[in-house]
N, C-alpha and C positions, 0 to 999 in steps of 0.2 A: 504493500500500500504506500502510496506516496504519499508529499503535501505539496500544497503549493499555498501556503499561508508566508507573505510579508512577516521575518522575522518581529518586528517594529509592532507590531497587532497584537501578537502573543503577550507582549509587556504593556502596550496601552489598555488593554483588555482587561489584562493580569492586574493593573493599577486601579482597577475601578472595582477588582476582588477587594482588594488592601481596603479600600476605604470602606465599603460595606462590613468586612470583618471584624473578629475582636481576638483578642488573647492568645488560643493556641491555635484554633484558623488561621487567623493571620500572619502566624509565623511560619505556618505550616506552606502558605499560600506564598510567603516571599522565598521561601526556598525553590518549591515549586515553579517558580516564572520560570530563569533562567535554566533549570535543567530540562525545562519542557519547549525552551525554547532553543537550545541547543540540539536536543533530539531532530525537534522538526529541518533545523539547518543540516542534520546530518543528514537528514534522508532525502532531502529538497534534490530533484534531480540536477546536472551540473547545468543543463540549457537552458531549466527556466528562466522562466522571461516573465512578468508579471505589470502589465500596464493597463492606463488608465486613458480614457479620450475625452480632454477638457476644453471644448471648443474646438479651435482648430486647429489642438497640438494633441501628439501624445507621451503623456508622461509614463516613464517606467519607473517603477516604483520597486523593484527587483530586476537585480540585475549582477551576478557574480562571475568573479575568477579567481585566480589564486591571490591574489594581493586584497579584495573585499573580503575570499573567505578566511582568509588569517585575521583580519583584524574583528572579524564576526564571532569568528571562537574565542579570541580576547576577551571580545568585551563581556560576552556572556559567562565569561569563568571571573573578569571582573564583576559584573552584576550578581553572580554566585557567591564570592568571598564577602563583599559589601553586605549582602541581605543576610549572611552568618553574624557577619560583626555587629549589625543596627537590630538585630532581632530583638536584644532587649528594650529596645528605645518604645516609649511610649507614645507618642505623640505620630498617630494618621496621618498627617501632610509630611513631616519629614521622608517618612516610608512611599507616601502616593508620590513623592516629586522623585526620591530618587529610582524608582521603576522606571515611571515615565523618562527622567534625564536617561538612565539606560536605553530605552527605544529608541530614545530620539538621536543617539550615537548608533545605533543598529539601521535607524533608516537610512542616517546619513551616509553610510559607507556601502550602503548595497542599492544606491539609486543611480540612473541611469541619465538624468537630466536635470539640468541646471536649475527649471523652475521647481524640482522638488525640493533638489539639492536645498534650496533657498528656504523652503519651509521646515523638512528638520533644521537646519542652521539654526533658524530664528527660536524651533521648538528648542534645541539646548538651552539656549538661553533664559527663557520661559522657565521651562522647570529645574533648570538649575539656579535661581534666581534664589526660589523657596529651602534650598539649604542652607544657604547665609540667612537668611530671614529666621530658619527657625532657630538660630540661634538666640534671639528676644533680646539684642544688649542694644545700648544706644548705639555702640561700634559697629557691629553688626548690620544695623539697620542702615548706616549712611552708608557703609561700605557696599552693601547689598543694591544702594538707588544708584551709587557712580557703575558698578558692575554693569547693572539693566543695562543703562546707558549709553556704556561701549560695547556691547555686545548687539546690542540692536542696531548701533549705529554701523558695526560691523556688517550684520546681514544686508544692511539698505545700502549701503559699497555694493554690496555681490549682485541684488538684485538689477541693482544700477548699469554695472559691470554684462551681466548678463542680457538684460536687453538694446545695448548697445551691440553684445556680439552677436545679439539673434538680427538685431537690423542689419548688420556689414555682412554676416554669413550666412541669416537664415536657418541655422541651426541653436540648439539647446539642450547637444548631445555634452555630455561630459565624460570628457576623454582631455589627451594632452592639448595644452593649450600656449604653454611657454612665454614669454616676454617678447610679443613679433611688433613691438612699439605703436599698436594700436592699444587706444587709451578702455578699451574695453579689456582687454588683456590685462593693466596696470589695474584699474580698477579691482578686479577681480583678485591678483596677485594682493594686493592693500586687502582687502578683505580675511583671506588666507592669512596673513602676516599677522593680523589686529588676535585672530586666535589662537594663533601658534605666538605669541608674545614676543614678535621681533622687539628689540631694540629700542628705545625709548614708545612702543606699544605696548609694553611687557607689564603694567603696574597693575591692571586690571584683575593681573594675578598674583602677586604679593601683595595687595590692597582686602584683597576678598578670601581667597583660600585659607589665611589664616584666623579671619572672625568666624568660618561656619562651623557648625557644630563637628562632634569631636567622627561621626561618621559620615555629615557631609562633606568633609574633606576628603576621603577617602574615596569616596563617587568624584567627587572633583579632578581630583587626581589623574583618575584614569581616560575620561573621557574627551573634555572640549577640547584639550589640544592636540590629544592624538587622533581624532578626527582632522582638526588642520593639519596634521603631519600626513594623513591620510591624503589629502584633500590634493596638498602638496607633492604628493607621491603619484597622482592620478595625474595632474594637471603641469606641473611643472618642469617634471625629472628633466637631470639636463641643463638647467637654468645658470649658469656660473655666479652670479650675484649671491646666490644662495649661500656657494661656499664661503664667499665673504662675511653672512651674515650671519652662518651658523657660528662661525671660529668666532665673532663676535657675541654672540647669545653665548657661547660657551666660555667665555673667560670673564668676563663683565659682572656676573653677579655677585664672581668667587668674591671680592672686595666687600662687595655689600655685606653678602651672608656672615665672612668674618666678623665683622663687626656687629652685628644683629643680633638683639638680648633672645627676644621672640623666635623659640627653637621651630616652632612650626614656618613661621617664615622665614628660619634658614633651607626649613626644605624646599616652600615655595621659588627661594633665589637656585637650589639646587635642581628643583626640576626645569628651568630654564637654562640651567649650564647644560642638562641632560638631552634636552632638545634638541642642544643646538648642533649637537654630536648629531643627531637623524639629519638638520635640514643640510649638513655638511652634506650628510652622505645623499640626500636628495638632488644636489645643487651640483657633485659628481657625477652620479646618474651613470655611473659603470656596474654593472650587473654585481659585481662584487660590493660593488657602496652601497647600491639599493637593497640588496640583501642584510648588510652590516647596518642601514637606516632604521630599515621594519624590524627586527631581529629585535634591534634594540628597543624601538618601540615597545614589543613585546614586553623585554623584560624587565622594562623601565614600569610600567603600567602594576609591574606585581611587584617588586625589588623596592619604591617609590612607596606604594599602597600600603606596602609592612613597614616603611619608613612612620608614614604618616598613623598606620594605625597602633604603633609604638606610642607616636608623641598623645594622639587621642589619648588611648587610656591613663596615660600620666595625667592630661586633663581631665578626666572622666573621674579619678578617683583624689588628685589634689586641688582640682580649681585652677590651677597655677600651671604656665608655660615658660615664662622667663630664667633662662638658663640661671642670672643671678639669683632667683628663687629654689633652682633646685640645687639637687646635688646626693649622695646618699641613699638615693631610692632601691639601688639594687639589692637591699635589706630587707625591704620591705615586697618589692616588686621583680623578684629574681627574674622571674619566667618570661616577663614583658621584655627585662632586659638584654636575654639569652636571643631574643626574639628580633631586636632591636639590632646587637649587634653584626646576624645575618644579614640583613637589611642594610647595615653600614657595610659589610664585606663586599655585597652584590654592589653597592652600587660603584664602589671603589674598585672595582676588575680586578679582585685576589682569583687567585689564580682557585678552580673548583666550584667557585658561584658565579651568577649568571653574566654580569657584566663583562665581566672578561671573557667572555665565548663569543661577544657582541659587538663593542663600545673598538677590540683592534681591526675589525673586519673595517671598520670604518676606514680608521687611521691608517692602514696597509693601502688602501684604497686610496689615499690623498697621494702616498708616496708613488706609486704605481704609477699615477698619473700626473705628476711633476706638481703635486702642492705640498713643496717644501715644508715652507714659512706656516701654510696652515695648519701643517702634519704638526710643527713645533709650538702652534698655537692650542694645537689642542694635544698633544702632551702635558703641557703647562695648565689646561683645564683638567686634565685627568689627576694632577698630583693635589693641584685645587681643591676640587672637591671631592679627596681623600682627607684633606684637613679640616672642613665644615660640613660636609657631610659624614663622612665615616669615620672621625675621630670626636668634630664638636660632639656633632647630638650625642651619642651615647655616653660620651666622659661628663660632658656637665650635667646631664640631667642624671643618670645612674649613679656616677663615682664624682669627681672632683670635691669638696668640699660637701662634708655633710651637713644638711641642711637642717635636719633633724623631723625632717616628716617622718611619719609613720602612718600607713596606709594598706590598706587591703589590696591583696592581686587584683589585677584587670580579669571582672568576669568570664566565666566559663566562655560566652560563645566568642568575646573578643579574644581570648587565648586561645582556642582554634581556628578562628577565622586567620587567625598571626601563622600559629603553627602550619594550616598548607601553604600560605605564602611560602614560609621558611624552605617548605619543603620542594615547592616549583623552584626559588631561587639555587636552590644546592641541586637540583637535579639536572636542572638546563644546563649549570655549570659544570658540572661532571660529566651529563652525556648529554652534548648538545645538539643530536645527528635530529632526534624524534624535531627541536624547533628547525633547525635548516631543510627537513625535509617539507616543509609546509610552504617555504619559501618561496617570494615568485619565481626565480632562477633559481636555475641548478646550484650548488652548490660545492666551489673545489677548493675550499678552504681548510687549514687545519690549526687548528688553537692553539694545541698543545705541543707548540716546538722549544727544544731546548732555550733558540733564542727570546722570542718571543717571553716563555717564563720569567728568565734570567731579569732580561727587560724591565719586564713588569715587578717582580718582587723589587729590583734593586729600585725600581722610581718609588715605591711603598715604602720602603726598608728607611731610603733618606728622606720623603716627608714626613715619617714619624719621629724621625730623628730630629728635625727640623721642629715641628709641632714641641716635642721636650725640651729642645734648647731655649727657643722662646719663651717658653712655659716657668723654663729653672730661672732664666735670666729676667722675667718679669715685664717680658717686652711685646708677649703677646697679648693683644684687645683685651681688655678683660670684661668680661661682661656685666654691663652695667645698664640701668633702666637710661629709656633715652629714645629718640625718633630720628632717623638717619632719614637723610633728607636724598628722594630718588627724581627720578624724570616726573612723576607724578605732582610734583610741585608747582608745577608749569599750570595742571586745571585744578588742585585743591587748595589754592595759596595765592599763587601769581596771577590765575585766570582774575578769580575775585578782585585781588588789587588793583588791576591793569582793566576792570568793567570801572571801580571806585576812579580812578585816576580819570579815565574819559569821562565821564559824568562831571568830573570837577573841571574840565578843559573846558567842554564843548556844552555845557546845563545852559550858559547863560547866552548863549545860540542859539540853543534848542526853544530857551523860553522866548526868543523875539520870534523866532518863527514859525512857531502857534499860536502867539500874538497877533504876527501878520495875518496868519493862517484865518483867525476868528476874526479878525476884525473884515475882512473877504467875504465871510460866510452872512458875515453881520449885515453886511450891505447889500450882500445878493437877497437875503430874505426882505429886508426893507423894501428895495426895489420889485419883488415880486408883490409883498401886503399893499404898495401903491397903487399898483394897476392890475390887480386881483383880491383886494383885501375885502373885506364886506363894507366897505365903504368907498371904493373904489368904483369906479363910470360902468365900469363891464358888469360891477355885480348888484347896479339898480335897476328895476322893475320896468319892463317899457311900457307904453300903452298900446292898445289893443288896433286902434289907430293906427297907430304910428306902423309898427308892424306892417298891416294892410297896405299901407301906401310902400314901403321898402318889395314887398312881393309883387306889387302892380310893377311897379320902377324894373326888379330882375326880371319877370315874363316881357316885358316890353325890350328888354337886351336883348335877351334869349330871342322873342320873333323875329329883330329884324337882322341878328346871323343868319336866321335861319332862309327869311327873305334874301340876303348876302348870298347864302349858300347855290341858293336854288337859281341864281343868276348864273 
């Protein structure tokens, strides 16, 4: 028996169980999406085609190959681990949104045309909106209206983007599209960029990922931007600006994260170094990059996910994220930390977990094809965030100074939910053939070379040495409460000052020419009450007379044209 059910249905469907349900239904029901939705993709035959005829177009609404269907079992084994970790979470809309944001990462990556493309876009946006929301804090809430904001301003790019290139081509297929210096092209590229958090676009994600709650981060993680990295991989491969802009997504944060108290937003600066590793290898677009892009995607989305569902549960059971707050925990919270420091191994490329089977495919890949300087740029990112990622997070919050919390382990289902993470992380890394065999291209890569190891240990071995030295000599950051000032200062600081400042230039301009303005208006209505007004000639009463004789006077013109005519 086959299906031919739109992955994206099963979960919007699924989403409207969740809310109707309660207690052990409901958890029972969030478990069930995603494995019910995974089955059907497994059976789904490989040709279907699944479209829709909206006027005079038609949208396909399904549409796979091997680069949709890897990132389709992703997310669904994403949407699996998340509904373990939120299961004890009480609150129906956090659960209804993060199903739906699941779907709507499901539709977006198995659709076949731009105007659908456009409405998952929009839908992420929408339902991931309500994870920072449900976190109920004043932070949360403003963070949550700037979010909206750039995310929909995002989608209205694409749309924009999009029917520009349906006018020049006539089409609304989505396939490659590249940078061929039509502004609908650029359009669309901007779009893509604003989600995948190029370079002064990127705050929307350090701004928000860290106020939502301790399992919407964890959906957050996985989804909107690995969609743009999807998005990017369909549309772009190829593009060389990219490589410029990943080697810059990839080193740019490590600055920031060092110094960032807020452990959760060191992860948000680190999933942006991690990006920028895929859009490198998108921006390459050699069979071996693009394989070393998605791969990592991959592992990024579960390696990331037990990053963050680490720092969750430290929220979850102290209230507190600020590295200068903790410290000590692993007394209290062994298991989370065990958990934790997998998650820093994976994402730092130790050699056995996942990163490292992924993150050099890329890097081999620059060299192969003469990017030096980038290959050194993102070397220099991978030692990076071995230092704030896989060193910070777990030494302040776990060990460095104890803080003197004392705290209960992270609940049963978030210490399983941790646990398969841990256990995808160390397996991909050990035997990475079962992820390269799902790969779009073949794969003739090997990990495990003496050099390659050697490599890798010896660049770990000296930034932990480096990390200590700092540390003994009292010269590394230390973390301290405080707001580190990003590109985002430009619209939550300087936009404000810089509307105050024109108002104070230009008010007293403004006010002479709605001045002028009304005193115009004032005249024309005078001038009209003159010779319209109920006192005015046109709107006195005539006599009945008078009348009679203006109608003799017209018939008497009228005859003699008409006598004119007839001559």
């Amino acid at each position: 028996m086959t299906s031919s059910v739109a992955p994206f249905l099963i979960f919007y469907i699924g989403a409207a169980g969740v809310m109707l349900t309660r207690g052990m239904a409901r958890q029972l029901l969030m478990l069930s999406i995603p494995l019910i939705g995974a089955w059907n993709l497994y059976i789904l035959p490989t040709d279907t085609v699944i479209s829709l005829a909206v006027f005079d177009y038609t949208l396909t609404v399904f549409k796979a190959d091997r680069l949709s269907m890897l990132f389709g079992y992703l997310f669904h084994l994403a949407a699996f681990i998340g509904a373990i970790y939120s299961i004890h979470v009480k609150n129906s809309g956090e659960h209804v949104a993060g199903v739906m944001y699941a779907g709507s990462a499901l539709g977006a990556v198995f659709v076949g045309d731009m105007i659908s493309l456009f409405v998952f876009w929009e839908m992420l946006a929408l339902t991931s909106v309500f994870l920072v929301l449900a976190r109920n804090t004043e932070r949360a809430n403003s963070a949550a209206m700037r979010y909206i904001i750039i995310q929909v301003l995002s989608g209205v790019i694409l749309l924009a983007g999009v029917l520009l290139r349906l006018h020049n081509t006539g089409t609304i297929a989505f396939t490659h599209i590249g940078l061929d210096g039509s502004l609908a092209s650029q359009l669309i590229f901007l779009a893509f960029g604003i989600k995948c958090a190029f370079p002064l676009l990127h705050n929307w994600l350090t701004d928000a990922y860290p106020e939502a709650t301790p399992s919407g981060t964890v959906y957050l993680s996985a989804f909107t931007t690995k969609v743009a990295v999807y998005a990017l991989a369909r549309s772009y491969a190829g593009t060389e600006i990219l490589v410029y802009i990943g080697a810059t997504m990839a080193m740019f944060p490590i600055f920031f994260a060092v110094i960032e108290n807020d452990l959760r937003r060191v992860l948000a600066y680190s999933l942006i170094n991690q990006i920028g590793f895929m859009v490198v290898g998108i921006g390459i677009g050699s069979e071996l990059a693009m394989n070393g892009a998605i791969s990592h995607a991959f592992n990024d989305v579960i390696f990331k996910g037990l990053l963050f569902m680490s720092m969750g549960a430290v929220l979850y059971r102290t209230g507190k994220m600020d590295g200068s707050a903790l410290g000590g925990l692993y007394k209290s919270m062994p298991k989370t930390a065990f958990f934790c420091i997998i998650g820093a191994a994976s994402i730092s490329a130790f050699p056995l977990f996942s990163g490292f089977v992924s993150k050099s495919m890329v890097m081999v890949a620059a060299l192969d094809e003469g990017y030096e300087l980038v290959w050194l740029a993102l070397l220099f990112a991978s030692a990076g965030v071995f230092h704030h990622a896989g060193i910070k997070i777990p030494f302040f919050a776990f060990f460095a100074h104890d803080s003197g919390i004392r705290c209960k382990e992270a609940p049963t289902n978030m210490l399983i939910a941790m646990g398969l993470a841990a256990i995808i992380c160390v397996f991909n890394g050990s035997y990475p053939w079962v992820l390269y065999s799902m790969l779009p291209f073949p794969v003739d890569y090997a990990p495990y070379t003496a050099a390659h190891v050697l490599t890798q240990t010896q660049l770990l071995f000296f930034s932990a040495l480096a990390f200590t030295i700092l540390k003994l000599m009292h010269i590394y950051p230390p973390e301290l409460p405080g707001i580190n000032i990003d590109a985002e200062w430009s619209y939550r600081m300087g936009l404000p000052k810089a509307v105050q400042a024109f108002k104070t230039v230009f008010g007293p301009l403004d006010q002479s020419i709605r001045k002028f303005g009304l005193g115009i208006v004032t005249a024309i209505i005078g001038l009209t009450f003159r010779f319209n007004g109920p006192n005015s000639a046109l709107a006195r009463t005539a006599l009945v007379g008078s009348m009679v004789q203006w109608v003799i006077v017209l018939l008497g013109v009228y005859l003699a044209l008409f006598l004119i005519s007839s001559d």
